[in-house]
N, C-alpha and C positions, 0 to 999 in steps of 0.2 A: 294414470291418476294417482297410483300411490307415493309417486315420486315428485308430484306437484309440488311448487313453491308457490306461498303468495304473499306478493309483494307488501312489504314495509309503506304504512300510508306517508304521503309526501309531510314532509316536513314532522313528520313524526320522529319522537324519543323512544319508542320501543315497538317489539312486535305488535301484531293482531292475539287481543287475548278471547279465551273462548271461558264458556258456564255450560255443562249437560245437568239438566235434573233429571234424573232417572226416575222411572216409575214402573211399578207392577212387580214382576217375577224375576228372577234370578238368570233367565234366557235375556230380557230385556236390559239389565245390568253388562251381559257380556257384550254386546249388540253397544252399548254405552262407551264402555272401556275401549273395542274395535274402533270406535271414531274419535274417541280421543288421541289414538294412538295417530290414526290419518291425518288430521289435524297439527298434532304436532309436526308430524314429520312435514308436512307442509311450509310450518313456520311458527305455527301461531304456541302462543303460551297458555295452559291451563289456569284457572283461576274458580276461589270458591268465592268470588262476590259478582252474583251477577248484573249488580249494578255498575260494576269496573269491566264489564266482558264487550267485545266489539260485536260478538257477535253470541247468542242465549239459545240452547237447545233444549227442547222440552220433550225425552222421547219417552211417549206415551203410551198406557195402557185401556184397549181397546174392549176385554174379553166381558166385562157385566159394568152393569148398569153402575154401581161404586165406585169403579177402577174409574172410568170414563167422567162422573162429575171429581172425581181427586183430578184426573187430568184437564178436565176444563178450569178448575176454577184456578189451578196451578199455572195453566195459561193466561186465564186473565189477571191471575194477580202482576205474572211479570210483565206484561204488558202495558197494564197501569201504570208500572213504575218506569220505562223506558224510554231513553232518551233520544233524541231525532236521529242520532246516526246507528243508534244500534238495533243491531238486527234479530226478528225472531221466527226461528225453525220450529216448525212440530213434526217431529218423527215416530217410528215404531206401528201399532199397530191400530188405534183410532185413526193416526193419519191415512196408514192405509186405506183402513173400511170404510169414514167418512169426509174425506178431504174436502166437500163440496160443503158441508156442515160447519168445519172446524175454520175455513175460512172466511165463510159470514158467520160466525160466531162469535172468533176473535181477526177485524180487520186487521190488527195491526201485524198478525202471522205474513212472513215475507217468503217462507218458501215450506212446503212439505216434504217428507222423505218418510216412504212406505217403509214398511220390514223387507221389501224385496230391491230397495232401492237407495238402503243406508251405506254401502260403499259408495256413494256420489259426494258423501258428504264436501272433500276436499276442492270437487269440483264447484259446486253449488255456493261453500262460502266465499271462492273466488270470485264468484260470479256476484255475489252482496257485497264484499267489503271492497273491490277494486273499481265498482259502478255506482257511483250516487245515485239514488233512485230506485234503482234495477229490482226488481221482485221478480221469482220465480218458482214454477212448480214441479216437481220433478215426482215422479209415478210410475217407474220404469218396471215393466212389467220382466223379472228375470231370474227366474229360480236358482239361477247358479250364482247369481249375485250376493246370495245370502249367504254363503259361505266366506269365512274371513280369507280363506286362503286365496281365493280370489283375486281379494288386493296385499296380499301380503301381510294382516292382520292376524291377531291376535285371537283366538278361539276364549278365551279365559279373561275372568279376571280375580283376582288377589286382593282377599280380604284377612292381615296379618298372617297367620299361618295355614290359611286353609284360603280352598280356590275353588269357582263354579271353571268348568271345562264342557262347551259345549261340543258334541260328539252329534247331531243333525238337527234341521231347522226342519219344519212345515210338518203338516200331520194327515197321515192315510187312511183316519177312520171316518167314520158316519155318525154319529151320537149325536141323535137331534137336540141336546140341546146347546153346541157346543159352536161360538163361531170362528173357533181358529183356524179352521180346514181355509173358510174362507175366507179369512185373511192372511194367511202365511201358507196357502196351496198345498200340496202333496210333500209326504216327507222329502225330504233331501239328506243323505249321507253322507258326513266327512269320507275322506279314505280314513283306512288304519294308521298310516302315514303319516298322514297331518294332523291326528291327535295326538301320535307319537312323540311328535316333534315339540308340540304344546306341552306334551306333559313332561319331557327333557326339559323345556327350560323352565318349567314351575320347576323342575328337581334340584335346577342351578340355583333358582333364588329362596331355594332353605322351605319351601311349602311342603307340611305335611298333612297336609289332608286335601284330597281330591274327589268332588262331586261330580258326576258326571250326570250332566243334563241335556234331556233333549222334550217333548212334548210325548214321546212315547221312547221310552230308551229301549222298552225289548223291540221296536222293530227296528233295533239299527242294522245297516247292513241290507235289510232285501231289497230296495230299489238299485244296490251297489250289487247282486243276485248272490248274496251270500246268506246261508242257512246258520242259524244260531251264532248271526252275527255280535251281538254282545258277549257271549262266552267265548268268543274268537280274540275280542277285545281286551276283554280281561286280562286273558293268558298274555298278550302280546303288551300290555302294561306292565303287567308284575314283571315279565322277565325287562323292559328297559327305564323303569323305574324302581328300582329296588330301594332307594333310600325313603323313599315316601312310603312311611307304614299305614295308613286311612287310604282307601279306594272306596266310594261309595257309591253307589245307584240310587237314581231318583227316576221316581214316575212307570213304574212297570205297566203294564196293560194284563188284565185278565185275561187268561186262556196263553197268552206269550211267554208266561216267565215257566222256560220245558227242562226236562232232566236234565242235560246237558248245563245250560245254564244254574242251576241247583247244584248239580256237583262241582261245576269251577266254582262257585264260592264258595264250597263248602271247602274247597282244596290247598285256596289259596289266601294265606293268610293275612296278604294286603285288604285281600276286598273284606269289607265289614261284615257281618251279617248283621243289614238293616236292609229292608225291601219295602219303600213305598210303593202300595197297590191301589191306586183308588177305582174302589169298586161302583161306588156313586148310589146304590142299591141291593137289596137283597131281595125282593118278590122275583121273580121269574117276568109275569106279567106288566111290571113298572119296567123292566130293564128290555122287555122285548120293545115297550114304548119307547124308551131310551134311546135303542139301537146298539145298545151293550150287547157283551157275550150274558147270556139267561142262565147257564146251567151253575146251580148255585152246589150241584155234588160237586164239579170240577172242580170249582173254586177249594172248596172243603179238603178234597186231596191236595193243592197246590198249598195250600196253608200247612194241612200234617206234614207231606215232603219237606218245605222247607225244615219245620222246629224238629222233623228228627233226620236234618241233615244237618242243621245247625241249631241246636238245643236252645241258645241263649239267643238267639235271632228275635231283632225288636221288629216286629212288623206295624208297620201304619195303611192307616187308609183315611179314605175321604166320604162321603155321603148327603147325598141331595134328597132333602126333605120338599113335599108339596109337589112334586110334577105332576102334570095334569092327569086330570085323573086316579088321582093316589086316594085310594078308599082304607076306611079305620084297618081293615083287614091287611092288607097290604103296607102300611104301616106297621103294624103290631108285626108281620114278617120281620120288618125291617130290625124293630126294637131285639124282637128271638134273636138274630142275628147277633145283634150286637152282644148281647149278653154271652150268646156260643162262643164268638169267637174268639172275647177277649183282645183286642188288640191292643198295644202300648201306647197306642197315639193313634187319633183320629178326629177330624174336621170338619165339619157341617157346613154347607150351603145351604141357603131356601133358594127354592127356584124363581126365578126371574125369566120373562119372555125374553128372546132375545131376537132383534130381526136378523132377518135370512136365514134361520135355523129353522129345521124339520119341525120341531117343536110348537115354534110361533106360531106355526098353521092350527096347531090343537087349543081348544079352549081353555084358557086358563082359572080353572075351577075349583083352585083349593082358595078359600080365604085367606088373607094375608093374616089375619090374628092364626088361625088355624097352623098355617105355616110356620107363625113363632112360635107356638104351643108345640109341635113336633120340633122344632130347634131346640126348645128348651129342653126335651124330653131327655133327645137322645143323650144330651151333652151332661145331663144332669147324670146318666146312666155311665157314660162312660170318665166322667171323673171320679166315680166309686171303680170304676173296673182302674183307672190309671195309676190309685192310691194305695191298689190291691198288689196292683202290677211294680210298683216301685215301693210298698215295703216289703217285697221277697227281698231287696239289694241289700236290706237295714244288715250294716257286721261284715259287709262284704267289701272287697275292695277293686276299682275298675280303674283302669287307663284314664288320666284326663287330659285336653289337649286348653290350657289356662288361653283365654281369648282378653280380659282387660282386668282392672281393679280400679278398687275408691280407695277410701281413707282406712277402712276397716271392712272390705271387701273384694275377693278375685271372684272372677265367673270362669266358667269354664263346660265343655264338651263334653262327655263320654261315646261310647261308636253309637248309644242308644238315643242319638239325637244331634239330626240333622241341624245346619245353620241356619237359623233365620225363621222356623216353622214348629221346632219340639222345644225341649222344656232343657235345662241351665244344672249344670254343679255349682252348688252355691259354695265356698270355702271364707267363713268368717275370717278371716286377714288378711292384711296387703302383702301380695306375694310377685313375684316378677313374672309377667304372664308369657306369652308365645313360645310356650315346650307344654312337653309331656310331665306329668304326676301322677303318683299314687296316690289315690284316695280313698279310705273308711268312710264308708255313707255310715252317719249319724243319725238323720230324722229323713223322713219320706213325705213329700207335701202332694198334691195332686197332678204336678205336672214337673216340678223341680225336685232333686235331693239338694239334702248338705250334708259334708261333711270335713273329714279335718286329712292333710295331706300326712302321708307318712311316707319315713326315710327307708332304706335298706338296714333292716337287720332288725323293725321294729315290730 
């Protein structure tokens, strides 16, 4: 499959051109870039207009209730607009969970492709654009199929100097309220090998910052029956990536990020110390509802381990407000929480049912004003903790990794902030972006600094 041609249409002046809109997460982004790459190598030519594309891929996000109307009406707007010979895919992870939905929904969708079944891509569009007519479904139930290496693809993709790397698909917990288990099945593990290899040739193409994503990154490795498989990882990047100074983790699991892994990063001066941990709650009794890990001393020592293994370590997390059954008591846990533990960044969710989840079975019994009055709360809480958090920086001077500019504007990274999800260096002048700078934080805002770059010797 990877090595498929497809044919030049008859009497046609150019290839078969193709359109992916990406949607959702940063897993589904690389999962984009892997079928771009099939695609090409097939024959077809990439293109951003997809009213020029032969054939328009929508791979979509499945996981709450927002992601899923972004990706419908992203379906139906393209669809609206398309022309009788071109063709439209809905891939990723709606397609998955509800294929029989998203095709009476939008008739004019001509074929699906699950999360377990996006290496078919190059098969599927031969099968649309070499057939007048031909519509097809494709659903292929196959866990090894989600790995890029599979077809020769690409684990990553490349956003100017910095790159998502995915390192396993699918996920092994239970957390009622969560429907990725059952859409993307039990984890699956790249080998060490083949992330290796991915992260050699980001190394060739000048990328200096590497995220490594998975749905749970501490459990990588135990279905491959390795123990403290990410800190295996680690070590085994830093020594064949040396030029790439940012190595970062995303998505830890409570109760999984253990000594071993604490002390590789505290060891190794590639990996950042920044640890997303989304804990989702803090009562004992909301999280035993959950089907999270409950013991919130645990947690408590894995927080002090880290900052006095790594002092300056930005820790974030995440927190679902309203799940059933959430009493003022157990909120007001939550809020203590927040306040103890300080953390640099942190996300709110309100709960939403979701089908096939353990949860949906439970009454959903917080109000939805209620809901937003505890969104408002906590976030209101933690943009005073953020503001507190980022004027210690004010005088101080941090690494910056410059990502674009305006007219009288560059932005830019520090390790304290992930791509796509934390807060921005703001540097008032046009500067030439994609390297490293020094910069003097100037002002401290609730989720951004600014400051001004300086040279050696200043």
């Amino acid at each position: 499959m990877s090595r498929q041609t497809i044919k030049v249409k008859r009497g046609a002046q150019r290839p078969f051109r193709f359109y992916i809109a990406s949607l959702g997460c940063s897993k589904n982004t690389v999962d984009s870039n892997s079928m771009g790459v099939l695609l090409q190598r097939a024959g077809l030519q990439p293109t951003l207009d997809a009213k020029s594309a032969d054939l328009v891929i929508v791979n979509t996000c499945g996981f709450i209730e927002l992601a899923r109307q972004e990706s419908l009406e992203t379906l139906d707007d393209l669809a609206a607009s398309l022309k009788p010979k071109q063709k439209l895919v809905a891939a990723g992870c709606w397609a998955q969970r509800s294929p029989d939905f998203l095709k009476e929904a939008v008739p004019r969708i001509n074929a699906l492709l699950g999360t377990r079944s996006w290496a078919q891509i190059a098969s599927v569009a031969d099968e649309l654009l070499t057939s007048p007519g031909k519509t097809t479904l494709s659903l292929v139930e196959d866990r090894m199929a989600m790995l890029p290496e599979t077809v020769n693809a690409p684990g990553y993709v490349v956003s100017g100097r910095s790159a998502f790397l995915k390192i396993a698909d699918g996920c092994s917990r239970e957390c009622a309220f969560c429907a990725i288990p059952g859409i993307k099945g039990p984890t699956v593990s790249r080998s060490v090998a083949s992330i290796i290899a991915d992260a050699q040739q980001l190394q060739e193409y000048g990328v200096l910052e590497i995220n490594l994503i998975a749905q749970d990154s501490t459990f990588y490795g135990y279905d491959l029956g390795m123990r403290d498989g990410l800190a295996q990882l680690l070590a085994g990047l830093a020594d064949a990536v040396p030029d790439i100074p940012w190595i970062r983790i995303l998505y830890a699991f409570p109760g999984f990020v253990t000594p071993r892994l604490i002390s590789t990063m505290g060891d190794l001066p590639q990996v950042l110390p920044y640890v997303d941990i989304p804990l989702q709650h803090a009562d004992p009794d909301v999280l035993r509802r959950m089907r999270r890990p409950a013991d919130m001393d645990d947690v408590r020592r894995t927080l002090d381990n880290l900052r006095q293994a790594m002092p300056e370590i930005a820790l974030r997390t995440t927190m679902i407000v309203g799940f059933p059954g959430e009493t003022e008591a157990e909120f007001a846990a939550l809020m203590d929480f927040v306040e103890e533990a300080q953390f640099d960044r942190l996300g709110v969710f309100t709960y939403s049912h979701e089908p096939g989840t353990a949860a949906a079975e439970l009454k959903d019994d917080v109000p939805a004003e209620v809901k937003q009055e505890r969104y408002d709360q906590v976030m209101i809480a933690q943009q005073e903790i953020s503001l507190r958090r980022n004027q210690d920086f004010l005088g101080k001077r941090l690494e910056v990794l410059l990502e674009g500019q305006g007219e009288a504007l560059t932005v830019g990274r520090s390790y304290r902030d992930a791509p796509e999800i934390d807060g921005l260096i703001l540097i008032p002048e046009a500067v030439d972006p994609h390297r490293f700078v020094t910069v003097e934080v100037t002002e401290a805002l609730p989720y951004d600094l600014t400051g001004r770059i300086v040279e050696d010797g200043d």
